[in-house]
C-alpha positions in Angstrom: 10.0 -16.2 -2.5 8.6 -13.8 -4.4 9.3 -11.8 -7.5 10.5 -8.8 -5.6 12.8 -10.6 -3.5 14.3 -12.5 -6.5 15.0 -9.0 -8.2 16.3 -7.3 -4.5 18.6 -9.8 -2.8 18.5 -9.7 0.6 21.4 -10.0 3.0 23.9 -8.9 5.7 24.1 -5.7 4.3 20.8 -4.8 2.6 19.9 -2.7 5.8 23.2 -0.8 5.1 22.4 -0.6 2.0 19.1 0.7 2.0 19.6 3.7 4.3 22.7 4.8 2.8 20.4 5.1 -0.6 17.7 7.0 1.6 20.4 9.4 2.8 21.8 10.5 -0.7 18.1 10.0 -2.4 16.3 12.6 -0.5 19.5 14.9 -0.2 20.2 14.7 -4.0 17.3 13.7 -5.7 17.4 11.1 -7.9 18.8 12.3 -10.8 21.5 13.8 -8.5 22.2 11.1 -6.8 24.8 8.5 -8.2 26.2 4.9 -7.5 29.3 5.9 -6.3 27.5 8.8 -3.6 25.1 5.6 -2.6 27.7 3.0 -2.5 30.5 5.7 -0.5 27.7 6.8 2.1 26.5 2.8 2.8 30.4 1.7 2.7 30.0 -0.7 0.4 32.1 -1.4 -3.1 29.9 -0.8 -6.3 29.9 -4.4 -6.3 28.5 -5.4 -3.3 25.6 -2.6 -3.9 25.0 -4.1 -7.2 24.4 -7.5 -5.7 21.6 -6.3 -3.9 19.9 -4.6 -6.5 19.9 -4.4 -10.4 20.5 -0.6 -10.5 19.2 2.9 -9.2 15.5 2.8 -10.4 15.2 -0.2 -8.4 16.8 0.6 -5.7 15.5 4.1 -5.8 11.6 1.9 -5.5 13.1 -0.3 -2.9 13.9 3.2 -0.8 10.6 4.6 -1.8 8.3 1.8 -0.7 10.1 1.7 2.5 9.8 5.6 3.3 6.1 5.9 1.9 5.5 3.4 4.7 7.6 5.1 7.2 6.0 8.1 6.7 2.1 6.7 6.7 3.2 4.6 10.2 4.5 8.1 11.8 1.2 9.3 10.6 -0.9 6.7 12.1 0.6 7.1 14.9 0.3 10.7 15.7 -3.6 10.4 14.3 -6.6 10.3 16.6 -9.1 7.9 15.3 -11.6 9.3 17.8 -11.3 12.3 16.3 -14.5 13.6 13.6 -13.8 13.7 9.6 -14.3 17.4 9.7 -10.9 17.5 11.8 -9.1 14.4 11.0 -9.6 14.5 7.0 -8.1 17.9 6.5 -4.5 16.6 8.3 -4.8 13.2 6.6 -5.5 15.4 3.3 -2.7 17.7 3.5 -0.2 15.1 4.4 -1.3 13.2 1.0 -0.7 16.6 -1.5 2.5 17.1 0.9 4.0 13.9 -0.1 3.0 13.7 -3.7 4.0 17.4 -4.1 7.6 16.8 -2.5 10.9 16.4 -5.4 11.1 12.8 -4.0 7.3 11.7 -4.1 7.2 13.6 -7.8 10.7 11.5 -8.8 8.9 8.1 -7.0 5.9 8.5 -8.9 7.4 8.9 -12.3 9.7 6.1 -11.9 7.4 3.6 -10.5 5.0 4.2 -13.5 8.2 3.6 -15.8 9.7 0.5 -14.1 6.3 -1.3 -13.5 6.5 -1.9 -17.0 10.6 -3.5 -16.9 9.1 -4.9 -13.5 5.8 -5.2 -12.8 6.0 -6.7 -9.2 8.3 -3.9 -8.1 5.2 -1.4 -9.1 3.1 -3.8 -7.2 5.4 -3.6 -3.6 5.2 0.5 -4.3 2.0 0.1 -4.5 1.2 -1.7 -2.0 3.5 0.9 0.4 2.3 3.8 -0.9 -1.3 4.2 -2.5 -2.4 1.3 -1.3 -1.0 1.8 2.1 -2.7 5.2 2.3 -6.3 3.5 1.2 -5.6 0.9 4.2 -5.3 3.4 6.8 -7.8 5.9 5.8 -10.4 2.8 5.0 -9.9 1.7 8.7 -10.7 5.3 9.8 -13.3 5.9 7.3 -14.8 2.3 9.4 -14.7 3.5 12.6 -16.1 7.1 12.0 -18.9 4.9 10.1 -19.1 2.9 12.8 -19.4 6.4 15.0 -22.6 7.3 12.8 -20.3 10.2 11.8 -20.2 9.3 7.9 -22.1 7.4 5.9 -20.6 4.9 3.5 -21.1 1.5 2.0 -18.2 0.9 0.1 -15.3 1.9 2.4 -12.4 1.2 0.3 -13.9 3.0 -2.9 -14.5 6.5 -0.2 -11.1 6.0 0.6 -9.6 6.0 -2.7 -12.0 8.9 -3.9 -10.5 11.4 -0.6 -7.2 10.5 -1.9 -7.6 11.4 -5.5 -9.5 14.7 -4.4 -6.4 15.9 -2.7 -4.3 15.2 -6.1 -6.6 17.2 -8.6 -5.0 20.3 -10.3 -1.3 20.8 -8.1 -0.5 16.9 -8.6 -1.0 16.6 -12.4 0.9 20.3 -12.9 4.0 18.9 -10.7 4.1 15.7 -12.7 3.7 17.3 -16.1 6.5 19.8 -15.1 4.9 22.8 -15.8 6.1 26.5 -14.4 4.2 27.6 -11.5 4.9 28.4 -8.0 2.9 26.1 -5.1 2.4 27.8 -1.8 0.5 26.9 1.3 -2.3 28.9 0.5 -3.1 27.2 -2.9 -2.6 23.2 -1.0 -5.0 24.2 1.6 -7.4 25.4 -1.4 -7.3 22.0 -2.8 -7.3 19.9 0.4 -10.2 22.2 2.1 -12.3 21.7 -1.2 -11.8 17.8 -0.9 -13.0 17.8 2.2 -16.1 19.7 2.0 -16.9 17.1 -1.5 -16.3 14.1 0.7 -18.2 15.2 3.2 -21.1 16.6 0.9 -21.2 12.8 -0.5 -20.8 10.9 2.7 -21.5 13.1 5.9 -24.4 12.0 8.2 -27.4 13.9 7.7 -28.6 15.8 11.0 
């Protein structure tokens, strides 16, 4: 058993549990939400909720991990590998700056910095569903598109990384920092066309 489990029991009615936190966390936020909204929409007492987890921040990462990797296997599925970087990378690249933009990837990304230090393996399973879920599945694309002759890299899981942090420059830090501006399409597209056209300056295949 590891650390994770031995903070988030699992049980009977984890499952229940879980999605009736998803429900109320992406309706209300997570400042909105509360322990009596999670525990009435999962129909569970307090009690029973609280022997699952230790107490909204965790349960709020428990929720998180699991929809960062719901969200990156709908992806995956609906993504052509076949397809070149110059199409696939600017779809992969605006669903990144979607996420991270979103109230509930800005709320996940704050809390997960703030636990990891209470509990430094529940930062390591967000991790692992989020950024380092993303660097997975845009490493194995990044492969085959090598493969392809279509880019040219020789360390796969550093390019990765690098694409991802492109799309998060300028928008990302202002969200996270709270400060007064208005995002529209027009500006994300900016950010994730720019990305693209560095990544592909770096590691496209010279004609």
């Amino acid at each position: 058993m590891d650390q994770t489990e031995a903070i988030i029991k699992k049980g009977r009615k984890y499952a229940q549990v879980i999605e009736g936190a998803r429900t109320v966390f992406l309706r209300d936020g997570f400042e909105g939400a509360s322990v009596d909204d999670i525990a009435r929409e999962a129909k569970v007492s307090k009690a029973t909720l609280y022997s699952y987890v230790p107490d909204k921040r965790v349960l709020f990462l428990e929720v998180a991990a699991l929809e960062a990797a719901r969200q990156a296997d709908a992806f995956t599925e609906r993504m052509d590998e076949n397809q070149p970087p110059h199409t696939l990378l600017p779809s992969a690249g605006r669903k990144i700056l979607d996420f991270l933009l979103s109230d509930f990837g800005t709320a996940v990304y704050r809390i997960a910095v703030a636990e990891s230090l209470r509990f430094p393996e529940v930062g390591q399973r967000f991790y692992d569903s989020g950024p380092g879920l993303v660097k997975k599945r845009l490493s194995q694309y990044l492969a085959s598109a090598t493969a392809r002759g279509e880019l040219q890299i020789d360390d796969i899981e550093l390019a990765a990384e690098q694409f991802a942090e492109l799309c998060k420059v300028r928008l990302v830090p202002m969200r996270t920092f709270q400060m007064s501006f208005e995002i529209d399409d027009i500006q994300k597209q900016d950010i994730v066309d720019s990305a693209v056209a560095m990544f592909l300056a770096r590691y496209g295949a010279t004609q």
